[in-house]
Backbone as a printed PyTorch tensor [residue, N CA C, xyz], in Angstrom:
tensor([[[  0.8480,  -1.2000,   0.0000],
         [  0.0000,   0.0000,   0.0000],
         [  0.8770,   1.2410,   0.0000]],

        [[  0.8720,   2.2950,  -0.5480],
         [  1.0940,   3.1350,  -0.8450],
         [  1.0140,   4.2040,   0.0520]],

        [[  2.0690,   4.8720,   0.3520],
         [  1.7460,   5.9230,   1.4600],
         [  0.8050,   6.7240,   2.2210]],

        [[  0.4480,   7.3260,   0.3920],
         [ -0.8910,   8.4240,   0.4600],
         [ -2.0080,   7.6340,   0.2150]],

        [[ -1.8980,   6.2190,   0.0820],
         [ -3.3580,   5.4450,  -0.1540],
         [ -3.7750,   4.8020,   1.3170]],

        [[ -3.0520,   5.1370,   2.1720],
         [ -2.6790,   5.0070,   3.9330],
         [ -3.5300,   6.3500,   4.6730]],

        [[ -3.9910,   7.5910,   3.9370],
         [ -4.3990,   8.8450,   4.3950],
         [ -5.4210,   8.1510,   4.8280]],

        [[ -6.5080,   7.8320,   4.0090],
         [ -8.0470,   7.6360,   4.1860],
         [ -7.8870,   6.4560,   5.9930]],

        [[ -7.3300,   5.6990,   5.7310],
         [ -7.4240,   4.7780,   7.2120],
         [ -6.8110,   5.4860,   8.0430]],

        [[ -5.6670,   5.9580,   8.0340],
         [ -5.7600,   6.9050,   9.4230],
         [ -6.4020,   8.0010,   9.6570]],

        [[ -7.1720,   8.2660,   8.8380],
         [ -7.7650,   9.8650,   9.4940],
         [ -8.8260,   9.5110,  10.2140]],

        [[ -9.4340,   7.8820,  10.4690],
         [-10.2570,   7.6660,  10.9040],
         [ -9.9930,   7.0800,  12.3140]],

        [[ -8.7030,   7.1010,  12.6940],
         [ -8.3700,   7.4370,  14.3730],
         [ -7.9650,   8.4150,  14.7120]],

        [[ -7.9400,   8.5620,  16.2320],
         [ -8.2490,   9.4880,  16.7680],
         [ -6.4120,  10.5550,  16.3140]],

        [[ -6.8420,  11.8090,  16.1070],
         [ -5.5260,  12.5440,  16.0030],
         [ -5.1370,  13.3220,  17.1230]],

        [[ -3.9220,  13.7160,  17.3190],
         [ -3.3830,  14.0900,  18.8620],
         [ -3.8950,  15.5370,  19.0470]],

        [[ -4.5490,  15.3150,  20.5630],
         [ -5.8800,  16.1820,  20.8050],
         [ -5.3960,  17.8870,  20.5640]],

        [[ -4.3150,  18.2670,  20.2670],
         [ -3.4340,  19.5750,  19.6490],
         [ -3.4180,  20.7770,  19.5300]],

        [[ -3.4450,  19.1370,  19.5770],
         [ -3.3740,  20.3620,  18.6550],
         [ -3.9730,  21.4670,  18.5490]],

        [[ -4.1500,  21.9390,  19.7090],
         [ -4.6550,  23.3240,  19.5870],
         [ -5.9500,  23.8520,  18.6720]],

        [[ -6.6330,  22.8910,  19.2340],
         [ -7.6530,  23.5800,  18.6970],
         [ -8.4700,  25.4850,  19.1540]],

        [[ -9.5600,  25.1450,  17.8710],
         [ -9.7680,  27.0230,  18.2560],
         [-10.8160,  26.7780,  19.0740]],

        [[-10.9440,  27.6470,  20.0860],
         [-11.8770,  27.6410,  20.8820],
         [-13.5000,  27.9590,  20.8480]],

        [[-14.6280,  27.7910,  21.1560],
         [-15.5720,  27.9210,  20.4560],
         [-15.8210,  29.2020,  21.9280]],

        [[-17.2830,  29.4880,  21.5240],
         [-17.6570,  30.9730,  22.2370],
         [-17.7860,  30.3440,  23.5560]],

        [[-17.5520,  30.6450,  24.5650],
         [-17.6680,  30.5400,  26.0890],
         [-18.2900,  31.4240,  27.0180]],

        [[-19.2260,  31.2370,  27.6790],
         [-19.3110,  31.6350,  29.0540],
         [-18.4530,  31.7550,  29.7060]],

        [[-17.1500,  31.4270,  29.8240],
         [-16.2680,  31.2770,  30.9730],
         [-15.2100,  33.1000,  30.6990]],

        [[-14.9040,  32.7210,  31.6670],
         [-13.9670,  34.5000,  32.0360],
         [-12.4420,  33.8860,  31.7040]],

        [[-11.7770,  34.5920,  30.8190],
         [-10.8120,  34.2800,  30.1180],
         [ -9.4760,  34.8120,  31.4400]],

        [[ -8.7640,  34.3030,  31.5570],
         [ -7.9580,  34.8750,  33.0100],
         [ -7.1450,  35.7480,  32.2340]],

        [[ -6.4340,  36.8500,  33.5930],
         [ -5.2020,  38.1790,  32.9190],
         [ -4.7070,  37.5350,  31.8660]],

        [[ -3.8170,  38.2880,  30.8450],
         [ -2.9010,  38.3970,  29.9830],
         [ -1.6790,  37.6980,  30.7390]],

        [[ -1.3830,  38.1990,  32.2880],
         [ -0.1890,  37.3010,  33.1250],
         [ -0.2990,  36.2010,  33.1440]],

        [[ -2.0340,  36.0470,  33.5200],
         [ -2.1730,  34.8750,  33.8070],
         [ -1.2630,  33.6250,  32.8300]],

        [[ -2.0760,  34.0460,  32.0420],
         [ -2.1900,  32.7460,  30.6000],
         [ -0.7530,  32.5650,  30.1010]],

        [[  0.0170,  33.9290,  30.2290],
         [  1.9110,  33.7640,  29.5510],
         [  2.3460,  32.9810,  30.3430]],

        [[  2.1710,  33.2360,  32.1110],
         [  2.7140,  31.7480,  33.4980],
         [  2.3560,  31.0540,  32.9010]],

        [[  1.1850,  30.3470,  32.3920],
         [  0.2980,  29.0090,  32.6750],
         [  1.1310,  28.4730,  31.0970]],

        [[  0.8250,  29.4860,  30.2010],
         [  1.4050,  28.8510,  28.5950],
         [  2.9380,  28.2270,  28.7700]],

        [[  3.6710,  29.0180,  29.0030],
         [  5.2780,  28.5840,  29.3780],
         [  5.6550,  27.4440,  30.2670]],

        [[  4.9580,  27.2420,  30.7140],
         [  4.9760,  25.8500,  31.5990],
         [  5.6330,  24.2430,  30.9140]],

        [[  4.9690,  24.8750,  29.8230],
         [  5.4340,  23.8150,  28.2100],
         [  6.6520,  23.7880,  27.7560]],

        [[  6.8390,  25.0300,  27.6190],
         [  8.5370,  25.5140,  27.1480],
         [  9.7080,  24.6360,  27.9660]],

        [[ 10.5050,  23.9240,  27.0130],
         [ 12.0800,  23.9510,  28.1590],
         [ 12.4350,  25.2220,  28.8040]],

        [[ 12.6270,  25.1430,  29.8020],
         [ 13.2760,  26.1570,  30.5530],
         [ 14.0210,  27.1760,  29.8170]],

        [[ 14.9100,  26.7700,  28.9170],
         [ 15.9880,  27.7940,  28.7700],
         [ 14.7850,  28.6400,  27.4380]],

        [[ 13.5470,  28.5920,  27.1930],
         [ 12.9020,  29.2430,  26.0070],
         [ 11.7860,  29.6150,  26.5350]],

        [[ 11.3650,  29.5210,  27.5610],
         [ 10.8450,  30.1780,  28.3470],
         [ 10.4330,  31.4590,  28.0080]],

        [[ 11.7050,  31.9850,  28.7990],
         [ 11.5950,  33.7060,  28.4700],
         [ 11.1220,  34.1640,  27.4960]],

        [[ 11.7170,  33.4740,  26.3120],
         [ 12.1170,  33.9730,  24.7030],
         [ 10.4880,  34.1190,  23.9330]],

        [[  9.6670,  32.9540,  24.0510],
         [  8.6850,  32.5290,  23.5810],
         [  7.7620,  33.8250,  23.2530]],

        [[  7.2610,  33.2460,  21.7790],
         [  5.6570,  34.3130,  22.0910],
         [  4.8830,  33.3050,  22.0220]],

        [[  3.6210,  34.0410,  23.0320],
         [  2.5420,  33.5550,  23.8740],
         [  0.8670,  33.7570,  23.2280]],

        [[  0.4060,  32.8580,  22.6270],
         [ -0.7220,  33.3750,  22.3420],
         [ -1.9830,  32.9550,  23.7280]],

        [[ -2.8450,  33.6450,  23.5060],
         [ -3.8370,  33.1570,  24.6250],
         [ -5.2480,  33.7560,  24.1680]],

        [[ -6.3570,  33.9980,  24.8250],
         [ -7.6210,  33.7360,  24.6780],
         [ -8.5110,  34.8570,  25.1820]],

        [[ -8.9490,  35.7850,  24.0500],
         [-10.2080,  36.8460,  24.5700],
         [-11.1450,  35.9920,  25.6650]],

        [[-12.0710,  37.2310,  25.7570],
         [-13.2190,  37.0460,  26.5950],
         [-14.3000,  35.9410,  25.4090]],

        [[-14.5210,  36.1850,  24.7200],
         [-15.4260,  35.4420,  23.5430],
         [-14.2690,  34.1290,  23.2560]],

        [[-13.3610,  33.7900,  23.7830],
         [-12.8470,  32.4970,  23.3970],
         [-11.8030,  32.6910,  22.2340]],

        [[-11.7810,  33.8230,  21.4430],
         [-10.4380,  33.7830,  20.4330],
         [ -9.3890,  33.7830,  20.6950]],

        [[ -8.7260,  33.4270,  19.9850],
         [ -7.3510,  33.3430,  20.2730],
         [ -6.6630,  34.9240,  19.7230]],

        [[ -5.5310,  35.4690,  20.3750],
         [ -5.2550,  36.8410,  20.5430],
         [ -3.4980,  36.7290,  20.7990]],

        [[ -2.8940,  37.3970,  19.8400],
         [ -0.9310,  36.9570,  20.4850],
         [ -1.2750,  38.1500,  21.9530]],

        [[ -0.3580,  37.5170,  23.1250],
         [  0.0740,  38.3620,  24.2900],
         [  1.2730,  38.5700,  25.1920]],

        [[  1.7220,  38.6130,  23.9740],
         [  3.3220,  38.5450,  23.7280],
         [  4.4660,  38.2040,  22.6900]],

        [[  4.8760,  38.7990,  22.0940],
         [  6.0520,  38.5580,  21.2240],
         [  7.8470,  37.8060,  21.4210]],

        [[  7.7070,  36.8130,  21.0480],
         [  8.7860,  36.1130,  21.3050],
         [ 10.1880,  37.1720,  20.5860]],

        [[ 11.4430,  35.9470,  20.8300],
         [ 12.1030,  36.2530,  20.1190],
         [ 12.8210,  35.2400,  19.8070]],

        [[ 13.0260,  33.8420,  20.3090],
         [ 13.5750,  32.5630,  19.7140],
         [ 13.0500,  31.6820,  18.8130]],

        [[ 11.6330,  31.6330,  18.1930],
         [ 10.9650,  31.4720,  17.5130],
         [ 10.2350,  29.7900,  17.5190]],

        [[ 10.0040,  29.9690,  18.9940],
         [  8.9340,  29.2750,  20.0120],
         [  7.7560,  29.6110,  19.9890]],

        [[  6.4810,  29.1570,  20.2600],
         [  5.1070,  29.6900,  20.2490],
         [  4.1200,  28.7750,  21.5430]],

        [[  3.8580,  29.4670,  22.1310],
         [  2.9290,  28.5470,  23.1870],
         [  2.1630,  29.3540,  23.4430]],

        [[  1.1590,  28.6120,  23.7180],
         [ -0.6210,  28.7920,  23.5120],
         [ -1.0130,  28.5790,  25.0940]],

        [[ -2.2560,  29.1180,  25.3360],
         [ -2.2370,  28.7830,  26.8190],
         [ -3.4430,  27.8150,  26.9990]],

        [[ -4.0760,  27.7260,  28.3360],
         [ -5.1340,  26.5700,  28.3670],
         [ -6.1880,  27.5120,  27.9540]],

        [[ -7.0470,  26.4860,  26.8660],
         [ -8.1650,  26.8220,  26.9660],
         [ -9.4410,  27.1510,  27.8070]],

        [[ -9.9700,  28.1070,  27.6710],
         [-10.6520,  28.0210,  29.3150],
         [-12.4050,  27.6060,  28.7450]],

        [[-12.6600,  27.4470,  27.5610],
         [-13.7120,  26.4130,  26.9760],
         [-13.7040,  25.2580,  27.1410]],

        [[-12.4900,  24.6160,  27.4360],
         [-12.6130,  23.4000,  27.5040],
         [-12.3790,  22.7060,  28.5540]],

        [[-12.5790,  21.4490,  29.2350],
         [-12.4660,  20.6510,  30.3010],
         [-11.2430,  20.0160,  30.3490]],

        [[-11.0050,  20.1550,  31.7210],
         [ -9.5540,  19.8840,  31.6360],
         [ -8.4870,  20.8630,  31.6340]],

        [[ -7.1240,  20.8960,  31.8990],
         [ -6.0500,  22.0470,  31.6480],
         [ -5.1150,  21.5500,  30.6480]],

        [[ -4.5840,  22.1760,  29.6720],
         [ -3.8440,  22.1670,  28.6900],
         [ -2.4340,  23.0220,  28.3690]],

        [[ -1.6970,  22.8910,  28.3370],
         [ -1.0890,  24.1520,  27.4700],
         [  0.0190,  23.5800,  26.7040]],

        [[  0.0480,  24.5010,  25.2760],
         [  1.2650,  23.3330,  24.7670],
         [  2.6550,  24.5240,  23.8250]],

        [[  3.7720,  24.1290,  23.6670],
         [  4.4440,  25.2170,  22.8460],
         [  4.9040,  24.2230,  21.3480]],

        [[  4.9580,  24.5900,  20.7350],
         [  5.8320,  24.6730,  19.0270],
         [  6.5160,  25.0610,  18.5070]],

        [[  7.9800,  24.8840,  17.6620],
         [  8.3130,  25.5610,  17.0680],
         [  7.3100,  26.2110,  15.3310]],

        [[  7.8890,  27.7740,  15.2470],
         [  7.3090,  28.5500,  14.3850],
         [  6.7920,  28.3130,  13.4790]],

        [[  7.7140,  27.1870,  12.6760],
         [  7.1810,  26.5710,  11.4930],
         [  5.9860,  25.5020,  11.6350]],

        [[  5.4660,  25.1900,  12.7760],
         [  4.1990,  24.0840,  12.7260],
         [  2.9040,  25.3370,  12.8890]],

        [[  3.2190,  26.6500,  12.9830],
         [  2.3010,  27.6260,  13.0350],
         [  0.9630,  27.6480,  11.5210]],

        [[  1.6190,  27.1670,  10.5280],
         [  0.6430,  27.8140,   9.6370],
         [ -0.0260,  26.4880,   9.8410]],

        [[  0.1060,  25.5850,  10.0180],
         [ -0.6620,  24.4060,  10.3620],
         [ -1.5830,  24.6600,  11.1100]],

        [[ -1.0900,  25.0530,  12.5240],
         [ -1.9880,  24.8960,  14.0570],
         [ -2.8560,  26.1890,  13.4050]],

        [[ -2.4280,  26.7640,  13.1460],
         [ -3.5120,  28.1780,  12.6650],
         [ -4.8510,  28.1030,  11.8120]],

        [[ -4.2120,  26.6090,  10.7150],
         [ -5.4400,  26.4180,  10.2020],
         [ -6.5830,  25.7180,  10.8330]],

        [[ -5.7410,  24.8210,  11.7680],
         [ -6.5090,  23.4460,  12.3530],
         [ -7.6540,  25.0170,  13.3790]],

        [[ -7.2270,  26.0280,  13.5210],
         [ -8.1830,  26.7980,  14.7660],
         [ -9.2260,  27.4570,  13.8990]],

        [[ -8.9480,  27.7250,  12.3490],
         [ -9.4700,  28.2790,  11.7820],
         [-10.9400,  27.5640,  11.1780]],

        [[-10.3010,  26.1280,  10.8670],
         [-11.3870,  24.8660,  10.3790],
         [-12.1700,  24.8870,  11.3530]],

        [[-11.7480,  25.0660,  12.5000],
         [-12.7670,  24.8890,  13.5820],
         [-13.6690,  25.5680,  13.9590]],

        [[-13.2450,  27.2190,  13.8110],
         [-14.0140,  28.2870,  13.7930],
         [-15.1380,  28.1550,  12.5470]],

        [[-14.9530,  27.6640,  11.7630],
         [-15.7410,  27.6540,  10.7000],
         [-16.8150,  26.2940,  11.1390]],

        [[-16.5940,  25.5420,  11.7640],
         [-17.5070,  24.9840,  12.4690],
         [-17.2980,  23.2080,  11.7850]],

        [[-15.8220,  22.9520,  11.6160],
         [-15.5170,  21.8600,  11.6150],
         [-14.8630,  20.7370,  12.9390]],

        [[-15.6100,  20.0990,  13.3000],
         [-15.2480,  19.7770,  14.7240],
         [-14.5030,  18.0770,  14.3350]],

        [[-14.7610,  17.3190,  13.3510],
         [-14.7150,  16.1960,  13.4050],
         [-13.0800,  15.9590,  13.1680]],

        [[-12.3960,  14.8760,  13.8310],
         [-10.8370,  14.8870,  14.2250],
         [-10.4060,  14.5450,  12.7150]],

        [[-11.3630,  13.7410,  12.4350],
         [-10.8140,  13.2280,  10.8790],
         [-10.6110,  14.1960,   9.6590]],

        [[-11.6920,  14.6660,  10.0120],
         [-11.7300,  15.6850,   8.8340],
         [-10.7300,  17.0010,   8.9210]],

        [[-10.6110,  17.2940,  10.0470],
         [ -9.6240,  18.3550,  10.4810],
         [ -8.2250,  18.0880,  10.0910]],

        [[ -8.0620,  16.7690,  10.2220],
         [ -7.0340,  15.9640,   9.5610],
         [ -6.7460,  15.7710,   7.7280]],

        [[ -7.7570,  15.0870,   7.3800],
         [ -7.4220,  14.5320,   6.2070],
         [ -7.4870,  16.6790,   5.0390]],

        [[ -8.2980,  17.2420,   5.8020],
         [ -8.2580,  18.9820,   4.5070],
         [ -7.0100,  19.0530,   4.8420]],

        [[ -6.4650,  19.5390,   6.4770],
         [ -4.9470,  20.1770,   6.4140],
         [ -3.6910,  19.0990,   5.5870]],

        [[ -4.0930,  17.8270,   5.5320],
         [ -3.0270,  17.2500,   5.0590],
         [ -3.1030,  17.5070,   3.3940]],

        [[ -4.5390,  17.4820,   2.7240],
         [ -4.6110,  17.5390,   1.2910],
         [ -4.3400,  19.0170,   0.8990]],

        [[ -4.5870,  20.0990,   1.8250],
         [ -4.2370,  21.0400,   1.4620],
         [ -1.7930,  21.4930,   1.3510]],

        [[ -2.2610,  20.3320,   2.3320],
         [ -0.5580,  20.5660,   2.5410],
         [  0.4020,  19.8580,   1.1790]],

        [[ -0.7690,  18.5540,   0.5700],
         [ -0.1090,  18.1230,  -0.4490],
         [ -0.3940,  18.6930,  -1.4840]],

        [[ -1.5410,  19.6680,  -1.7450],
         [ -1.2420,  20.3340,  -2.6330],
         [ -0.5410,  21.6740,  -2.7270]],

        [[  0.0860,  21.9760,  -1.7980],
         [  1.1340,  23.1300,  -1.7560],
         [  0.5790,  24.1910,  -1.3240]],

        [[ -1.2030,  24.3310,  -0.7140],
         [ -1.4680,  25.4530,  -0.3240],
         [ -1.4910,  25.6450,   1.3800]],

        [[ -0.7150,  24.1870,   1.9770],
         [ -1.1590,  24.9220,   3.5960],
         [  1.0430,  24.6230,   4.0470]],

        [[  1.3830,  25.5710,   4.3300],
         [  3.0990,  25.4400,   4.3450],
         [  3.1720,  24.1150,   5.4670]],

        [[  4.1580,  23.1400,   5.5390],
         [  4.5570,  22.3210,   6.6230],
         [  5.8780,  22.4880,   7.1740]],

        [[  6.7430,  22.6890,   8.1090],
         [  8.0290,  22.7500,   7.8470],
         [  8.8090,  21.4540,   7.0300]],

        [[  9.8630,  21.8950,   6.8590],
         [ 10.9260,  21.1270,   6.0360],
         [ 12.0990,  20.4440,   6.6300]],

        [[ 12.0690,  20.6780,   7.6930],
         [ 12.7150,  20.0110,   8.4890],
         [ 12.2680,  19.7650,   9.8630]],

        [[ 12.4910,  18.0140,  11.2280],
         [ 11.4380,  17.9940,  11.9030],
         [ 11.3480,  19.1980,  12.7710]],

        [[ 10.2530,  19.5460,  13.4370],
         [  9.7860,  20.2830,  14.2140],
         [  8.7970,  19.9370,  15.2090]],

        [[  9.5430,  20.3370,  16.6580],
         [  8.9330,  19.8550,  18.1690],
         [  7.9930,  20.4830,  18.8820]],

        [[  6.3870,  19.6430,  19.2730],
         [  5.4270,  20.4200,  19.8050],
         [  5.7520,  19.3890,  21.0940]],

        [[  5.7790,  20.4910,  21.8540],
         [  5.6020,  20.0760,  23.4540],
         [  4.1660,  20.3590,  24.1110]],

        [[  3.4990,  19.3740,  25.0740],
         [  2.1270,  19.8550,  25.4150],
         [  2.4460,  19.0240,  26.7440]],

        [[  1.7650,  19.6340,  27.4000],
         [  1.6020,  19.9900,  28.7020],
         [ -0.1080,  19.8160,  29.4370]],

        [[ -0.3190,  18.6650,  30.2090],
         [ -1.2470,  18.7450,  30.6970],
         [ -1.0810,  18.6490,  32.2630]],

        [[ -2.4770,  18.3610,  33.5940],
         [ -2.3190,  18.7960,  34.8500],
         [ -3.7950,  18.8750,  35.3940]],

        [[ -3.9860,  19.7050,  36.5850],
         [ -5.0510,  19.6290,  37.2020],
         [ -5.4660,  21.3040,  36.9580]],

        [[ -4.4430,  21.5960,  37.2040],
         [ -4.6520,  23.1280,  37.1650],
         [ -2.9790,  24.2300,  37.3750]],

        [[ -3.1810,  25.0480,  36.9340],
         [ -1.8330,  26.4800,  36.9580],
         [ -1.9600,  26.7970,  38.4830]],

        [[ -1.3350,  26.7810,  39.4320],
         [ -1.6900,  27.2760,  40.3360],
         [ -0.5080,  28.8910,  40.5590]],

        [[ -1.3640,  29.9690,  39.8970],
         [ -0.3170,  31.4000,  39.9700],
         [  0.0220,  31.2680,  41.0800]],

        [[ -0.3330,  31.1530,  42.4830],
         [  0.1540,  31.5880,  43.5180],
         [  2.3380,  30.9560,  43.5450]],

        [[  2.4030,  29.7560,  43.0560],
         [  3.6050,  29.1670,  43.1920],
         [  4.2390,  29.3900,  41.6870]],

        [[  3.1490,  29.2790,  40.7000],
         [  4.1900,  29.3450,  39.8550],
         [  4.1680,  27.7770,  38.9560]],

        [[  3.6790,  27.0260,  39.5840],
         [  3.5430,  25.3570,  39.1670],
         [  2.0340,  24.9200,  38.7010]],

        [[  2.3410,  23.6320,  37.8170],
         [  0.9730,  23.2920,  37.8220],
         [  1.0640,  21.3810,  38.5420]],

        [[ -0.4010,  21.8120,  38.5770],
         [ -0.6620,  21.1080,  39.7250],
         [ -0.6470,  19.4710,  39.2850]],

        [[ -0.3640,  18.5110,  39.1540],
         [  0.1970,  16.9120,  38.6930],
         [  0.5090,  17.2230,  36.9880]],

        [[  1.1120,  17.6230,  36.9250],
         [  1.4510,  17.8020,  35.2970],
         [  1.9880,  16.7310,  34.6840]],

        [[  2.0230,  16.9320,  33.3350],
         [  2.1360,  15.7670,  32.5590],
         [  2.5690,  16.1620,  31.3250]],

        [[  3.9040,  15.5320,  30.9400],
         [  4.8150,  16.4950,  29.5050],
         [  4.9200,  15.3120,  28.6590]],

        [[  4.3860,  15.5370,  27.5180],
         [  4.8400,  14.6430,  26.3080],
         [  5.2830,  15.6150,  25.0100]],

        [[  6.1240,  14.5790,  24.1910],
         [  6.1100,  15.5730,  23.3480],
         [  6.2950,  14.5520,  21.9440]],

        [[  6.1750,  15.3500,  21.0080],
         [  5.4800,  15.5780,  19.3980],
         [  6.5570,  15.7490,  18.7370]],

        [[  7.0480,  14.9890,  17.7170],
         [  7.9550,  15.8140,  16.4650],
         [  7.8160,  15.5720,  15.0700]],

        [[  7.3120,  16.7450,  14.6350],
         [  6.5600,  16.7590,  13.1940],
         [  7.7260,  16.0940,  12.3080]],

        [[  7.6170,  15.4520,  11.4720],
         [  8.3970,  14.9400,  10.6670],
         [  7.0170,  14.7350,   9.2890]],

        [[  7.1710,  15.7690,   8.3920],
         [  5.3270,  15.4860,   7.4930],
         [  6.3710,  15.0670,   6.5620]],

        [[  5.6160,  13.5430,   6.3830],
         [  5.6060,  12.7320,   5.1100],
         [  6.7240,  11.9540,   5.2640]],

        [[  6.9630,  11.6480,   6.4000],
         [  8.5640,  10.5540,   6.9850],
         [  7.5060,   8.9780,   7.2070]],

        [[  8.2860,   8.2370,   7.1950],
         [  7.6520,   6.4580,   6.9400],
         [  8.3300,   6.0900,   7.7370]],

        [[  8.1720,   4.3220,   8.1360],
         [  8.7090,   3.4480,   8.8320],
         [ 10.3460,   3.5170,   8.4010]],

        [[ 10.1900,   2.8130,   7.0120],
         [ 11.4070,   2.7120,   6.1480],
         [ 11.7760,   3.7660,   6.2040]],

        [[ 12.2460,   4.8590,   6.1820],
         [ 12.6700,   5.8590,   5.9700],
         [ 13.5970,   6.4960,   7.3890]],

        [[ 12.3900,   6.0790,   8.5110],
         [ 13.0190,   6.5850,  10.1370],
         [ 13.3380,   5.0560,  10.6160]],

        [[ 13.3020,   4.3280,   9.9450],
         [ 13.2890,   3.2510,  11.2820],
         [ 12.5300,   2.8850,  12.5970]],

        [[ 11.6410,   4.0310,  12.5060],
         [ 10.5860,   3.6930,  13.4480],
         [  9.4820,   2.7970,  13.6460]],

        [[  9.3050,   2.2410,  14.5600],
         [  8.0860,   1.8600,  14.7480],
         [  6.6140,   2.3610,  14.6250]],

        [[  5.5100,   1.7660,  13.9390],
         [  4.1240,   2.3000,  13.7680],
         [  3.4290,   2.5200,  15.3480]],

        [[  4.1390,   1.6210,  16.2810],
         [  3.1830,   1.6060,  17.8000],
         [  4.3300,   1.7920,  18.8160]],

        [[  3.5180,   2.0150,  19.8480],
         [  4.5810,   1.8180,  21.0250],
         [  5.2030,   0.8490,  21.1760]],

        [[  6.4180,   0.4180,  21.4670],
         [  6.8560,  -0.9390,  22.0700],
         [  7.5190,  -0.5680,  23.7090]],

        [[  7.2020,   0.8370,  24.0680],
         [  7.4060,   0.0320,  25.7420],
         [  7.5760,   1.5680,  26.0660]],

        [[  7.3120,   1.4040,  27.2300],
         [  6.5970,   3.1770,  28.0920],
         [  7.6710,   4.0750,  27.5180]],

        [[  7.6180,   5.4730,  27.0860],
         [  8.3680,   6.2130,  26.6480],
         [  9.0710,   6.0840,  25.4050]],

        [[  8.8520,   4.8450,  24.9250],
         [  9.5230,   4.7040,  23.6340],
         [  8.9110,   5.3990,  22.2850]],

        [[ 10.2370,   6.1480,  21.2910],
         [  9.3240,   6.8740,  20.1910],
         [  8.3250,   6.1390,  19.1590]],

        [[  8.0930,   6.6530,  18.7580],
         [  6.6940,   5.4990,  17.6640],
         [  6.3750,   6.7250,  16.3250]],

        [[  6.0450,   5.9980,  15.4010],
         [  5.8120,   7.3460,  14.1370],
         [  4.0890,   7.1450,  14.1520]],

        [[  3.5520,   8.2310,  14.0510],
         [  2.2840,   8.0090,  13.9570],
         [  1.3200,   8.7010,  12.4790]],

        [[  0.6120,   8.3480,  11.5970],
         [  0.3480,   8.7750,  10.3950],
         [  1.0880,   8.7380,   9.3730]],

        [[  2.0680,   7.3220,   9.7900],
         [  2.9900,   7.8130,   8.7330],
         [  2.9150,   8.4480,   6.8820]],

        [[  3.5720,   8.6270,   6.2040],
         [  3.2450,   8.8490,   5.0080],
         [  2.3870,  10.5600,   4.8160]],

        [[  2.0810,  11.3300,   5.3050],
         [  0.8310,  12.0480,   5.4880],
         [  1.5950,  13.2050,   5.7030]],

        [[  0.8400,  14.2790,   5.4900],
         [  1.3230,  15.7760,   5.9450],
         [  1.7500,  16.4450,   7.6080]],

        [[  1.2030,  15.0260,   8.2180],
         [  0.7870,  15.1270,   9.7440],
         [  1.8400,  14.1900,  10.1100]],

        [[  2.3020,  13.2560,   9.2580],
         [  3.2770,  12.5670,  10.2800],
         [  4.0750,  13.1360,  11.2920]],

        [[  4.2220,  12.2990,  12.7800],
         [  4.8470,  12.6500,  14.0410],
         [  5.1900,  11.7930,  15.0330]],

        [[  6.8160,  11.7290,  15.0480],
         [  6.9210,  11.3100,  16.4160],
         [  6.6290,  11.7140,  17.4560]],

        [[  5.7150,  10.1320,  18.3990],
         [  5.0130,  10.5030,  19.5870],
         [  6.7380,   9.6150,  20.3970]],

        [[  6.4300,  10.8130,  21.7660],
         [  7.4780,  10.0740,  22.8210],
         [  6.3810,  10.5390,  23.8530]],

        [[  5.6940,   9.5950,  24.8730],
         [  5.2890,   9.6800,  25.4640],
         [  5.9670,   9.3100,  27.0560]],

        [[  6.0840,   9.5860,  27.8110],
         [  6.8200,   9.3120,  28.7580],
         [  5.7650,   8.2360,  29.9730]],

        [[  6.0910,   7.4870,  30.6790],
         [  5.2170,   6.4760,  31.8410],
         [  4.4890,   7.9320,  32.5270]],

        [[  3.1550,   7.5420,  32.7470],
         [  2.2730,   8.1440,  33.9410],
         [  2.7160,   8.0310,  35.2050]],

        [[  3.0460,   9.2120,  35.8050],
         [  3.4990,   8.7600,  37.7150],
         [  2.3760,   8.1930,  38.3100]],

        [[  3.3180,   7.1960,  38.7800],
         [  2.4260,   6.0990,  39.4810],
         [  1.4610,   4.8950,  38.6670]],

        [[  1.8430,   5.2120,  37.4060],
         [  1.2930,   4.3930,  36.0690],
         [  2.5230,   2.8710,  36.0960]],

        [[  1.4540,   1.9580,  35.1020],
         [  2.9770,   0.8160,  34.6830],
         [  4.2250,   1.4490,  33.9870]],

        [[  4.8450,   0.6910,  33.8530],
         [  6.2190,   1.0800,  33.6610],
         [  7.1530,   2.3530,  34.1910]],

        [[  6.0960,   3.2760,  35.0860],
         [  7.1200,   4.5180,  35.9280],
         [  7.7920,   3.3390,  37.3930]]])
């Protein structure tokens, strides 16, 4: 089977939750501009931290930059539409991607597959940019930011590395996990391909 004849069956599992999606209209009270840059950076390695620009979330749920980097990092903060705490960073070049995936959504495309299989056909036909070399999304989940310390509260770091249109043959990787933390390629063939490194759950098997 053929790489791109591989699109149609994977878009029909689940894709990594990311991806940043766009937020839909909320009731909820969007926290300070401070707030959300603490809570977003949480994602960042330490030493990019500082550097990062920060996007985060009006009162109506849009997404809004609230802060300008300068290492050419990007982290997003938690959504406050959604259940659960989130926050995740990227390098620059997975931007025109994540931008569309918020945009499909705004337009009122919710389904994982489909969000999947346009950005990838748009990417193979040369109209949505992918980077060209891999590129690392870090995401960050937890119970909650707690500003008072500075920490979030049981957190949980995995991370992502875009590699669009890399294969088994090609990386040597494996299609699945073979053992807690180990890398795995996921979609291979596709505009979306990515190594997942997931690390053991504390207090999970294999930690």
């Amino acid at each position: 089977m053929s790489s791109r004849s591989t699109r149609s069956t994977v878009a029909r599992t689940l894709v990594l939750a990311l991806f940043l999606l766009s937020p839909l209209p909320s009731r909820a009270q969007a926290p300070t501009a401070a707030h959300q840059i603490a809570e977003a950076v949480q994602a960042a390695p330490p030493t990019q931290a500082a550097g990062a620009t920060v996007l985060g979330f009006r009162a109506d749920g849009s997404v809004t930059p609230l802060r300008e980097g300068s290492n050419g990092l990007i982290c997003l903060a938690d959504d406050p539409t959604s259940e659960g705490w989130s926050v995740a960073c990227y390098h620059e070049s997975l931007e025109p991607f994540m931008a569309r995936g918020r945009e499909l959504r705004a337009q009122g495309v919710t389904d994982s597959g489909e969000l999947a299989t346009r950005r990838w056909a748009e990417a193979d036909a040369g109209t949505l940019a992918m980077p060209d070399r891999p590129a690392t999304l870090y995401v960050m989940t937890g119970d909650r930011f707690d500003a008072a310390s500075g920490t979030v509260v049981n957190s949980f770091l995995r991370w992502v590395i875009y590699s669009p249109w890399a294969t088994a043959e090609e990386t040597g990787l494996p299609l699945a996990p073979t053992g807690p933390g180990g890398p795995w390629l996921m979609f291979p063939g596709t505009a979306g391909a990515h190594i997942m490194i997931t690390p053991p759950v504390p207090g999970g098997p294999g930690h």
